[in-house]
Structure formats: structure tokens, C-alpha cells
C-alpha positions as CSV (number, residue, x, y, z in Angstrom):
1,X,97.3,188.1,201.8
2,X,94.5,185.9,200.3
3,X,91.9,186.8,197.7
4,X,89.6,186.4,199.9
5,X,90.4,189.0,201.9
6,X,89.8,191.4,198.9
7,X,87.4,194.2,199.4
8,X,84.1,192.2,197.2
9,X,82.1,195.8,197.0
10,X,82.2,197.7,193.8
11,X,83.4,201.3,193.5
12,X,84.2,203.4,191.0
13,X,87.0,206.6,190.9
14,X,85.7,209.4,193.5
15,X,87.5,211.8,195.8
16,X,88.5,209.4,198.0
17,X,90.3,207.4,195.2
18,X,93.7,210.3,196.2
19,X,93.4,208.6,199.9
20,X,93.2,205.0,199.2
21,X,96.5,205.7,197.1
22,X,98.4,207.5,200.1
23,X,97.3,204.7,202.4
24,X,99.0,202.5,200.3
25,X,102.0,204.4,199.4
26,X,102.2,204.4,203.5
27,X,102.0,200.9,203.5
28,X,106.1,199.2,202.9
29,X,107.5,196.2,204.1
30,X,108.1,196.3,207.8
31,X,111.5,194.3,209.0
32,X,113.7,191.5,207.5
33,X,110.6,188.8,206.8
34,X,109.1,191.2,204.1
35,X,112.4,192.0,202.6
36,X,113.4,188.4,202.5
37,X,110.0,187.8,200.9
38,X,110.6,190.2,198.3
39,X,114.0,188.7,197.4
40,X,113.2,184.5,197.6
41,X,110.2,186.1,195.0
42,X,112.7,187.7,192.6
43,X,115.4,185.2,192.6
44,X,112.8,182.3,192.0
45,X,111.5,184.6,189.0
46,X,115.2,184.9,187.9
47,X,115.1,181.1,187.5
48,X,112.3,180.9,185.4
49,X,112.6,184.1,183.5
50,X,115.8,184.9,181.4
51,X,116.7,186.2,178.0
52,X,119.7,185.2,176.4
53,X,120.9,188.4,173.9
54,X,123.3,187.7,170.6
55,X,124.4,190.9,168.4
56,X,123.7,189.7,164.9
57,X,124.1,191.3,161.2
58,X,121.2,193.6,160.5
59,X,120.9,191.6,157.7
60,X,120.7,188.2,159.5
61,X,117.8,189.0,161.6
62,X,115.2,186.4,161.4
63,X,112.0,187.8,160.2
64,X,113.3,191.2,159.1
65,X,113.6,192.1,155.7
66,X,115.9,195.3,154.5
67,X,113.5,196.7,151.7
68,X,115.5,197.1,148.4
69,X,114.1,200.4,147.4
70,X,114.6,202.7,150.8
71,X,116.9,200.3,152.9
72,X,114.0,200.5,155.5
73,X,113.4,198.0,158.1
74,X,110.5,196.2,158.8
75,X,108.8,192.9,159.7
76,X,108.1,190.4,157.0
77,X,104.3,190.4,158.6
78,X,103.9,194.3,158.5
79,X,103.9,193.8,162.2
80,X,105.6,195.2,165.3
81,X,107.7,198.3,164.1
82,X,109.6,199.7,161.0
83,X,113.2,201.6,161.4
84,X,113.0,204.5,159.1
85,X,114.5,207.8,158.1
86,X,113.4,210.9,159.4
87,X,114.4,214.6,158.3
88,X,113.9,217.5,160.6
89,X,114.3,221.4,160.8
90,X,113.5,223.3,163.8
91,X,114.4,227.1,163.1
92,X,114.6,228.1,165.9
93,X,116.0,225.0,167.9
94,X,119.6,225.0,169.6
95,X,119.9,222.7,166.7
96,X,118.1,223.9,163.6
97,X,118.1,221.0,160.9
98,X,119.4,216.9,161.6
99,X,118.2,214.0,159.9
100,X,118.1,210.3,161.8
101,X,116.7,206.5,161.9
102,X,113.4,206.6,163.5
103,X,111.1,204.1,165.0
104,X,108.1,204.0,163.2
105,X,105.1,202.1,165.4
106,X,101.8,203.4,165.1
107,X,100.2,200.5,166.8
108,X,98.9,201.5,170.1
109,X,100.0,199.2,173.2
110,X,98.4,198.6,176.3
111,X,100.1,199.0,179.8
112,X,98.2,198.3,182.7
113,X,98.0,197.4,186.2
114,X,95.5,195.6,188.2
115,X,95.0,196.7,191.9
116,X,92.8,195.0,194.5
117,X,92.4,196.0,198.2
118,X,93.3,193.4,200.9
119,X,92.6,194.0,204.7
120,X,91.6,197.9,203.0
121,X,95.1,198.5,201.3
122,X,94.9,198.9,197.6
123,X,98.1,196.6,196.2
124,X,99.1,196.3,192.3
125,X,100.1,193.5,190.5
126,X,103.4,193.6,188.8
127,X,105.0,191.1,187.2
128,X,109.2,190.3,186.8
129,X,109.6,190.5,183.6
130,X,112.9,190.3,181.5
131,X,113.1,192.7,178.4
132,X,116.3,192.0,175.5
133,X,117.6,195.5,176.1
134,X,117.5,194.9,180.1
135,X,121.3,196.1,181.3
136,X,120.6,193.4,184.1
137,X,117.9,191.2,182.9
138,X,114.7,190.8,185.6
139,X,112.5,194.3,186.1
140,X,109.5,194.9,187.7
141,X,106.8,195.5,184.9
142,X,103.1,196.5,184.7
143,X,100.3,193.3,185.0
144,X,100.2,193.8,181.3
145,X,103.0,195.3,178.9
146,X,101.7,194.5,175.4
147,X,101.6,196.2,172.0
148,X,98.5,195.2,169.5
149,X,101.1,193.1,167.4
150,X,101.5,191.3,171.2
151,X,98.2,190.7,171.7
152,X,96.1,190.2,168.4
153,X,98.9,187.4,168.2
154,X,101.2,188.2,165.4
155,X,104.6,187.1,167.4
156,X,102.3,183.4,167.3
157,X,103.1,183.1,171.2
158,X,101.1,182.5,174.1
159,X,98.7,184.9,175.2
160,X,99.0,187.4,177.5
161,X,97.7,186.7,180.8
162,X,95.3,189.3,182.0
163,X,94.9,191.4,178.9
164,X,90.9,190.4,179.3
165,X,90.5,193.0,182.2
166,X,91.8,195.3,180.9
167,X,90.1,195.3,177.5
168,X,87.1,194.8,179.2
169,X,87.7,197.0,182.7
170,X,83.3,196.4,183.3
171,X,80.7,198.7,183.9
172,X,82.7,201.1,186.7
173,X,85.4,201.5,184.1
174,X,89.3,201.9,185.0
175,X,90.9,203.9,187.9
176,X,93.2,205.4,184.8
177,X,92.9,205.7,181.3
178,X,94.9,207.9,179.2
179,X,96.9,207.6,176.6
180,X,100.7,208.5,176.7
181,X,103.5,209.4,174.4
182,X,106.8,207.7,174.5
183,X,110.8,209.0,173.6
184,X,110.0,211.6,171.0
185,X,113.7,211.2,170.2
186,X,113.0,207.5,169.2
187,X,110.0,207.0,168.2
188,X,107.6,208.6,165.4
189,X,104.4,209.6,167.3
190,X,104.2,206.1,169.6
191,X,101.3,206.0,172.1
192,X,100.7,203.5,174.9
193,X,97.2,203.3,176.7
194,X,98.1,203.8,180.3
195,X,95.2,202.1,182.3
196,X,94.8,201.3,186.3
197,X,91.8,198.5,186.4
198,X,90.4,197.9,189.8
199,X,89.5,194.2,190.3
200,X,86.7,192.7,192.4
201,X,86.6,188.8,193.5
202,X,89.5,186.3,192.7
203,X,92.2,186.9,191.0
204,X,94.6,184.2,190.3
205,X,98.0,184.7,190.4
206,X,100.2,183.8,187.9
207,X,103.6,182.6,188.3
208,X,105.9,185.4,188.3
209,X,103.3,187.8,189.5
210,X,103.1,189.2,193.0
211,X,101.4,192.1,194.9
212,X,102.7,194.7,195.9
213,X,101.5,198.2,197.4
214,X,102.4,201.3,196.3
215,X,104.7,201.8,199.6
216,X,106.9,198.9,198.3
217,X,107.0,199.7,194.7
218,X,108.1,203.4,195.8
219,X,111.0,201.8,198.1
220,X,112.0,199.8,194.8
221,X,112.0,203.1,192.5
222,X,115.5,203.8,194.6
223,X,117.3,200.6,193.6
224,X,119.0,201.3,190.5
225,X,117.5,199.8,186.7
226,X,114.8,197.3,189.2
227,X,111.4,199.3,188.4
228,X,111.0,199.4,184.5
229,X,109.7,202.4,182.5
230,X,106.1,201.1,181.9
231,X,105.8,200.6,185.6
232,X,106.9,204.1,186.2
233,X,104.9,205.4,183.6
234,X,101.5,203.6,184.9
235,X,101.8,205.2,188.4
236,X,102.4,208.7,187.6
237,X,99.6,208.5,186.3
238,X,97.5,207.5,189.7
239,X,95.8,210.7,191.2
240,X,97.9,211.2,194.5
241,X,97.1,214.9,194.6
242,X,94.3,215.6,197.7
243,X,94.5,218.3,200.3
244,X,94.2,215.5,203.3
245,X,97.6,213.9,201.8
246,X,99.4,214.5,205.7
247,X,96.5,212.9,207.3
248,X,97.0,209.9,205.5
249,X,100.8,210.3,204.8
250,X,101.9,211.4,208.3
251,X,103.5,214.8,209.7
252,X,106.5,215.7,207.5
253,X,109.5,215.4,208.7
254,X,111.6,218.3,207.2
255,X,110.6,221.8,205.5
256,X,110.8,219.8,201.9
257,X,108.3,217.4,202.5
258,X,106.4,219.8,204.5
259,X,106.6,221.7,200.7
260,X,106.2,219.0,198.9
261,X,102.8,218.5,201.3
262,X,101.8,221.8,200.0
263,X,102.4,221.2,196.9
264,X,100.1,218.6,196.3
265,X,97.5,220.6,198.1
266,X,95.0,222.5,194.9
267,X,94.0,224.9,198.0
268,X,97.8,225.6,198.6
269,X,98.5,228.1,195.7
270,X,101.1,228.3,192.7
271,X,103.2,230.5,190.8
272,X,101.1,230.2,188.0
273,X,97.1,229.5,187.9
274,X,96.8,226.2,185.7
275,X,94.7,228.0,183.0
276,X,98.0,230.0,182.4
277,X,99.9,226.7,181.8
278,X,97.7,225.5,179.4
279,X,97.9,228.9,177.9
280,X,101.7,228.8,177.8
281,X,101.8,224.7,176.5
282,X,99.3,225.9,173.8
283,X,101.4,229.0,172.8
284,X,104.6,227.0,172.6
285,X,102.6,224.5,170.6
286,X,101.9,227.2,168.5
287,X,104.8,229.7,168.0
288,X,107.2,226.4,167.7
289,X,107.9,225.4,164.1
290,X,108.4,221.0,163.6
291,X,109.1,220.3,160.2
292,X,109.5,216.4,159.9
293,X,109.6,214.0,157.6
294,X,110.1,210.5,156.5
295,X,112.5,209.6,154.2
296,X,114.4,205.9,153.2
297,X,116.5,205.0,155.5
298,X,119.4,204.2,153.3
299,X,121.4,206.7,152.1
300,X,120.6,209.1,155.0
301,X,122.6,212.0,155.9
302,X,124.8,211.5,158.6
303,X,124.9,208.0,159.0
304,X,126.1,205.1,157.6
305,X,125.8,201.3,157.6
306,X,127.5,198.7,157.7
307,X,126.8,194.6,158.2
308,X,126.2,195.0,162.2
309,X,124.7,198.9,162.7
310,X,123.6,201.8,161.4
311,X,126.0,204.3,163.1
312,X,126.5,208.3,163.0
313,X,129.4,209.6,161.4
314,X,130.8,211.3,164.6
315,X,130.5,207.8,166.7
316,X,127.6,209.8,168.8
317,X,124.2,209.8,169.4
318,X,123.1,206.1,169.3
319,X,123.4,203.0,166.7
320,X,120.6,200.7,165.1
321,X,122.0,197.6,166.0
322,X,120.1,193.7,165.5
323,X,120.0,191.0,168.4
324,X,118.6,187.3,168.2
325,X,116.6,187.0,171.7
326,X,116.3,183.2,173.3
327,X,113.8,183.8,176.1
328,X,112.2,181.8,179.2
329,X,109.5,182.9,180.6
330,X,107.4,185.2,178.2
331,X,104.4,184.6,175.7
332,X,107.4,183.8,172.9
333,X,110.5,181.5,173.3
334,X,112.9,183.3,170.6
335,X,112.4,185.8,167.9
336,X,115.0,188.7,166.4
337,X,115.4,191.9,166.0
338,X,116.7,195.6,165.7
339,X,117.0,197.9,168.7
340,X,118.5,201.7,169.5
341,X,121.7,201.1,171.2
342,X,122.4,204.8,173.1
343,X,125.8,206.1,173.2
344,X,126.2,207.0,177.0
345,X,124.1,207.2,180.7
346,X,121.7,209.9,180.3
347,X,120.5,212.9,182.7
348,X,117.0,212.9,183.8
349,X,116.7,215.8,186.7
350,X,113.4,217.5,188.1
351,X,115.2,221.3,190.2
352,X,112.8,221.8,192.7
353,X,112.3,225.2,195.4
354,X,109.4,226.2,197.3
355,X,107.6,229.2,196.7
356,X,105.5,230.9,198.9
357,X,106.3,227.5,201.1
358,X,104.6,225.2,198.5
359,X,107.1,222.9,196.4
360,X,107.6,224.0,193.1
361,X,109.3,221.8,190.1
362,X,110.7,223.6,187.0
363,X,109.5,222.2,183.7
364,X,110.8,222.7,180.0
365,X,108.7,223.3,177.5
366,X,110.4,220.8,175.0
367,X,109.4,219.9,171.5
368,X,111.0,216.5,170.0
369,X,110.8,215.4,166.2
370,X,108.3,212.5,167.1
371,X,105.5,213.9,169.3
372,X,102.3,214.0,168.2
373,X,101.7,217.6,169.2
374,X,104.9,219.5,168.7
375,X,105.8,220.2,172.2
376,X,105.2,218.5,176.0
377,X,106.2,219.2,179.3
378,X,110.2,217.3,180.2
379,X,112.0,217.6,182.9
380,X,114.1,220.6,183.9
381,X,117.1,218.6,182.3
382,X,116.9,215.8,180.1
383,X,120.1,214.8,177.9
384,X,122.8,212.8,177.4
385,X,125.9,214.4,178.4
386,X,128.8,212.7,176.1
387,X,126.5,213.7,172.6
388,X,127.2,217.9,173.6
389,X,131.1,217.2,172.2
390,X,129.3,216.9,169.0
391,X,126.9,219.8,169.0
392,X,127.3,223.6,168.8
393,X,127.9,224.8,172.4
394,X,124.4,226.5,172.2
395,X,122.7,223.2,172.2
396,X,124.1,222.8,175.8
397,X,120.6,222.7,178.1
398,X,120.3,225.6,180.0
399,X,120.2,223.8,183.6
400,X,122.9,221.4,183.4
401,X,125.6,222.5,185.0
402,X,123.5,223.7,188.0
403,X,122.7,220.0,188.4
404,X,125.8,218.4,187.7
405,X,127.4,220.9,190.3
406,X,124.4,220.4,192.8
407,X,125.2,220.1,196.5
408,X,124.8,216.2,197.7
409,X,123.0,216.8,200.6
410,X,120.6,219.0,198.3
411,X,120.1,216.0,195.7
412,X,116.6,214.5,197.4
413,X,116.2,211.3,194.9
414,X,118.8,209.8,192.8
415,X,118.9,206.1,190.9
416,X,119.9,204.8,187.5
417,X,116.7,203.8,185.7
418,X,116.4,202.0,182.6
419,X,114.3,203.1,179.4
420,X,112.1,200.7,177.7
421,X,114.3,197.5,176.9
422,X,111.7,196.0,174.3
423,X,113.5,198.5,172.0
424,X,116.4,200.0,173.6
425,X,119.5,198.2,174.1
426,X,121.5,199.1,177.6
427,X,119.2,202.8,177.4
428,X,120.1,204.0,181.3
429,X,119.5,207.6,182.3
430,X,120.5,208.8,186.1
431,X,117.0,210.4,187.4
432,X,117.6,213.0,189.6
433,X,115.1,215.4,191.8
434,X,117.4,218.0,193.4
435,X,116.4,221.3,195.4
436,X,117.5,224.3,193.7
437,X,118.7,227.6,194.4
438,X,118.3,231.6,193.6
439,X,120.3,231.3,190.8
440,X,117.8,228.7,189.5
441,X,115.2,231.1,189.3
442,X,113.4,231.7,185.7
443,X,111.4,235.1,184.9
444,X,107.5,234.8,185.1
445,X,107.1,235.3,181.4
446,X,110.3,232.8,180.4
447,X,109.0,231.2,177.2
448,X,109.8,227.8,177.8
449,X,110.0,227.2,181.5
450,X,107.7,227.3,184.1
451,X,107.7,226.9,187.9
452,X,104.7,223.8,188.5
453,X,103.2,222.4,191.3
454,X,102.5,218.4,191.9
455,X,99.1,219.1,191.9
456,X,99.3,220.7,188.7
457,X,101.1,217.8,187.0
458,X,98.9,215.8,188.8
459,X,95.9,217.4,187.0
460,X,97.7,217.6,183.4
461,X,98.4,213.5,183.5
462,X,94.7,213.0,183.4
463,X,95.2,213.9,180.0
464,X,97.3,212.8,177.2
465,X,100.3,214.1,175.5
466,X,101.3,217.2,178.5
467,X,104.0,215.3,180.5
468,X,106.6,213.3,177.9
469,X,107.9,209.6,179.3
470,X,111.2,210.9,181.1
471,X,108.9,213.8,183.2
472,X,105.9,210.9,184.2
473,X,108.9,208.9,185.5
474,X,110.5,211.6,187.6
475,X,106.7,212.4,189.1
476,X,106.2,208.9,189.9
477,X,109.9,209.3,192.2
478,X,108.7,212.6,193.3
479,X,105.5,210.8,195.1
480,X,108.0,208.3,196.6
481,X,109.4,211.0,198.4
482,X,106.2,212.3,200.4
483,X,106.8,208.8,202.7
484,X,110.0,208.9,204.5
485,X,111.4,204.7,204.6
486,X,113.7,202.5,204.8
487,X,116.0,201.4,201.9
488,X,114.4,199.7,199.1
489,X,114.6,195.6,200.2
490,X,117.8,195.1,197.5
491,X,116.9,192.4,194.6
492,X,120.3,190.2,194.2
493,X,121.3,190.1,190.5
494,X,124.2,189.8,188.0
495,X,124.6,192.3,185.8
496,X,126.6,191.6,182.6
């Protein structure tokens, strides 16, 4: 494709915005040519795009300073991030009271993707781009992955190549714009701007950038740790929800996408009318007690440090540890410092059943220490299995062993994805949709689960602060799976 086969008329979001995104979700790389494509593009990005990772003292990181008083760290500009302390009580959690380092960022980022129509196809342009806490380097990001330390320029680095549109979307405005919450495990009420910005006229494209439609980038979402978080983050967000979805789409091929179908269908029905959602999510908000607060780092309870980490006492959980980064490719060439190093592959699962014939997905009601509102919708299961050994036995999440024990051939998406690697270091988490059974069932009035529809969720991330990071990744999987494919064209590279 050419930019001058781009569509030059300007149009702003309207009903028909759900159909342009089907037609290109239907739209993926037909036979060995586009595959090949799609590989000679990543490898010649792996050539020019690398990041070379050393473990260093947390007291040897360039740039970082340990302050004397609380042991906190933070940049020497006031920049980026801080790693703090963080006490918390929850009554009436499975765990009532813990205290833990914390990322504190209250910049807000920008992640964004810029689509265009060629020959009537809407496509986005990504970008391969290589994070320090990459398990296997290359990803395919957003156009624009930034946080206002990134680009107001206080890393002193190049700048960021299409950040204009996207401050400045003109007068039709973006496609999305909402702003998001990220791990509130992690992080102390972080918010990205999640935008989609249609663009009119040229566009040049810069080297390790490439189009792609939505078709592809769902075929990629299979391939294990290759489509990064802020990708997946971006387009859950797009509106895919329309009654004329199977028009577009095609005839479903089996009784789940025929639900699934349904499901994104606002005519279709649901368990629960979305005004009763909102009236559950705000009664959760309400009747769930978050007590947090932050307190010096050093000398926390729990956890101790020594020259290379800041580590629990039971070896679970995660560490603070530092890295020096050498990097080709990106806006800076080498910088330092300190990431959340998880301890174990995490378990990301949407359970799934249709009700009255429309697809259902169950979703927890989840508070975590660092949202901004107490409580958003996760997934059915979200958790890391090995950190339970170390927890009282009620802690266990109610649904796990229904998906650990699930059937194969009733497991409808599954693929190792990694979490953000711009501060997590080797952070995977298998993401998993699987169709339950009877036994999965929850009562009408359950107080923190309820049964959802895609439309529903649809609606909900028009908004900010409903769906948490780890359920807008499993929707943007869930939309793969209303276009039946071919394997994902597989990206040849060496993991470490």
C-alpha cells in the first residue's frame, strides 16, 4: 500500500466506525508472500533495534539516588518514577493487612495508534519496539508509547516520532480517547491516555514502523510475548460492538462464535441490564474498605534489601531489582534503572458460557491497593500461582482450579503475553479465554461476580477506570476470536 491510496475525506467517529473495524479485523494476510513480508519486516527491525540488559547494585544505578531519610527511590531530576513503600489493610480481603514497594508515577503517558484507510481498509501503525524487561527483546508497540518525562524531554533523547498527532488529533478529534489504569498491584494510581487518531493525507513512515490491519495484529495476539501490553491495551479499547458484526465478519462457524456474535449484539440481551452493572461496580466501590498509604521504603515490613534487590522475606511475590540498559533504536541510547522482577508466569483467564444463546464472560469485581477508585472489573482469574504457597489458603481465587483443570478442547485462546517491560522485568502471564461449565455458574446477586456481555465491556471501555489492564487485554483476544484464520505468520527470534 501507498499513501496515496489513503481515503483523503475527513470523518469523524459515527455508527459506522464498529464496521470499518470488523472489515479490517476480516482483513489478514492471505498466503506465504504476506507472511514472509511480515517476517523480512521484523527481522530487519531486530537489526536495528536491540537492548542490551546488565543487573546492577541498586545503589549503582546511574541517575538514581537512594534518599537518606526513607531509603526511597527516585530520579535525580524528579522525573520518570519513584519506588516507595506502601502499607495496606483491606478488612475484608482474603488478605486483610500487607505492606510492599510501590511504583509511584503520577505522570500521565500517552499510548496511541494512528490508523489510516488504504483501498477502504482501516490499518494501524505499530512500531517494533524493544522494552529492557522484554523476555525476548523485539514487540509490537503502539505508534506512540511515551510517558510525559518521554516526551517533555527529560531522558535528553530524541523525540518521539508522531507524538504531534496525537497531541494535536484536529478538529474531528480521536477515534479513542480514554484514559486507563495500569497493574494496581504495581503501581500507585498510574494512568495512560489511551487514544486511536485517524489520519488524513501522507504519512511518512518511519523506519521500524509498518501497517498493519487489525486482522493481522489479531493473528499476532496468538504468538506468544510478540504483541506488547500497550498494543493490547489500545485496541480493546476500539468500538467492535454493532449488531451487523456477521455481515461484515462472516457466518460463524461453530455455536461459540455464533455466541460470541450475539454477544456483541446490544439488541441480543444479557443477564444483567448494564444500569445494574454500574449499580453493582458502584456498590462494591462503596461497601469495599482500601486503606493505603505511603510510607519509606526502607525499613518496611516484610522485606528486606540488600546491594542487588529489595526482596520479600518468604522469596515470593516479586523483587525490586536495578538494570543498566544499552539500546539501539529508541529516542535514548543508554540510561539505568530499577524494575519489578515477578516471581513466576502468571494466570490471566476470561470463563466464558452462553446464556440464553448470547456469550457471556464472568468478571471479578477486584479492588487492588493502587487504583484510583477502589475497585475495577479483572478477569474471572488473575494471579500468580507459585505466590498461594505463601498465603492463607482462603486467598486461593475462587475460579482457579476450574481453569487449571479446564478441558483442552474447551480452552478457545491461549498465549503467553508479556506485561509492560518499561518497568517489569521478565513479567509473563498465560492469557486464557476458556468455555465454562454448570459448575461455573455464580448466583444473580453474587457480590463480586457478574456474568457480562462483550457489548457491555465494549460500552464500559468508553470510559475510564471499569476494566483493569489484565481484563482490556483479554477483550482485545476475545475480538480476535470472532474471525476464524490461519496461524499467526511466526516472528523468528532468540529468546534468552
Amino acid at each position: 500500500m501507498t499513501e496515496a491510496t489513503a481515503r483523503p475525506a475527513s470523518r469523524r467517529r459515527t455508527a459506522a466506525t464498529p464496521l470499518r473495524v470488523a472489515a479490517s479485523a476480516r482483513a489478514r494476510p492471505d498466503g506465504p508472500a504476506s507472511r514472509q513480508d511480515f517476517r523480512d519486516w521484523f527481522a530487519e527491525a531486530a537489526k536495528r533495534t536491540f537492548t542490551w540488559v546488565e543487573r546492577v547494585p541498586l545503589d549503582e544505578l546511574a541517575g538514581w539516588r537512594t534518599d537518606p531519610g526513607t531509603g526511597n527511590l527516585r530520579h535525580h531530576t524528579g522525573g520518570f518514577f519513584t519506588v516507595e513503600g506502601l502499607e495496606v489493610r483491606i478488612p475484608d480481603g482474603p488478605v486483610p493487612a500487607w505492606s510492599q514497594p510501590i511504583i509511584n508515577q503520577p505522570e500521565i503517558g500517552v499510548l496511541g495508534i494512528l490508523v489510516q484507510e488504504f483501498d477502504g481498509i482501516l490499518h494501524c501503525l505499530m512500531q517494533a519496539k524493544v522494552e529492557p524487561g522484554n523476555a525476548n527483546g523485539l514487540q509490537i508497540s503502539p505508534t506512540v508509547q511515551a510517558t510525559r518525562s518521554n516526551y517533555t524531554g527529560v531522558h535528553g533523547g530524541r523525540p518521539v516520532p508522531y507524538l504531534e498527532l496525537f497531541r494535536d488529533p484536529g478538529p474531528d478529534g480521536p477515534l479513542v480517547d480514554v484514559r486507563q489504569s495500569e497493574q494496581g498491584s504495581a503501581f500507585h494510581h498510574k494512568r495512560n491516555r489511551n487514544m486511536v487518531v485517524e489520519a488524513y493525507g501522507d504519512v511518512e513512515v518511519h523506519e521500524g514502523f509498518r501497517w498493519f490491519t487489525l486482522g493481522e495484529l489479531h493473528q499476532l495476539l496468538a504468538e506468544d510475548d510478540l504483541v506488547n501490553m500497550d498494543a493490547r491495551t489500545v485496541l480493546s479499547c476500539l468500538p467492535f460492538a454493532d449488531a451487523r458484526l456477521a455481515r461484515e465478519l462472516g457466518p460463524p462457524d461453530d455455536e461459540f462464535r455464533a455466541a460470541l456474535f450475539r454477544s456483541c449484539d446490544p439488541s441480543a440481551g444479557a443477564r444483567h441490564s448494564l444500569d445494574s452493572v454500574l449499580s453493582w461496580i458502584t456498590e462494591a466501590r462503596t461497601r469495599t474498605e482500601v486503606r493505603v498509604r505511603r510510607v519509606p521504603l526502607a525499613g518496611l515490613p516484610g522485606w528486606h534489601r540488600t546491594p542487588e534487590r529489595i526482596s520479600h522475606e518468604s522469596g515470593a511475590f516479586f523483587d525490586v531489582i536495578g538494570v543498566r540498559v544499552e539500546a539501539g533504536g529508541r529516542e535514548v541510547a543508554q540510561w539505568s534503572q530499577p524494575m519489578i522482577e515477578p516471581h513466576g508466569t502468571g494466570v490471566v483467564a476470561f470463563l466464558t458460557r452462553p446464556i440464553d444463546g448470547v456469550l457471556h464472560v464472568l468478571m471479578h469485581a477486584r479492588a487492588e491497593a493502587g487504583y484510583m477508585d477502589v475497585v475495577e472489573l479483572a478477569p474471572t482469574v488473575q494471579c500468580t500461582p507459585d505466590s498461594y504457597a505463601h498465603l492463607p489458603g482462603s486467598a486461593r481465587p475462587r475460579f482457579l482450579d476450574a481453569v487449571e483443570a479446564a478441558d483442552p478442547g474447551r480452552i478457545r485462546f491461549r498465549s503467553v503475553l508479556s506485561e509492560e517491560g518499561g518497568r517489569f522485568h521478565h513479567a509473563r502471564n498465560r492469557y486464557l479465554i476458556v468455555e465454562g461449565d454448570a459448575d461455573t455458574d455464580v448466583a444473580p446477586d453474587d457480590p463480586d461476580y457478574r456474568w457480562m456481555t462483550v457489548h457491555q465491556l465494549v460500552e464500559l471501555l468508553r470510559h475510564s477506570h471499569y476494566l483493569n489492564i489484565q481484563a482490556r487485554s483479554l477483550v482485545a483476544c476475545l475480538q480476535s476470536l470472532l474471525v476464524p484464520g490461519e496461524p499467526a505468520p511466526t516472528a523468528e527470534r532468540k529468546v534468552p
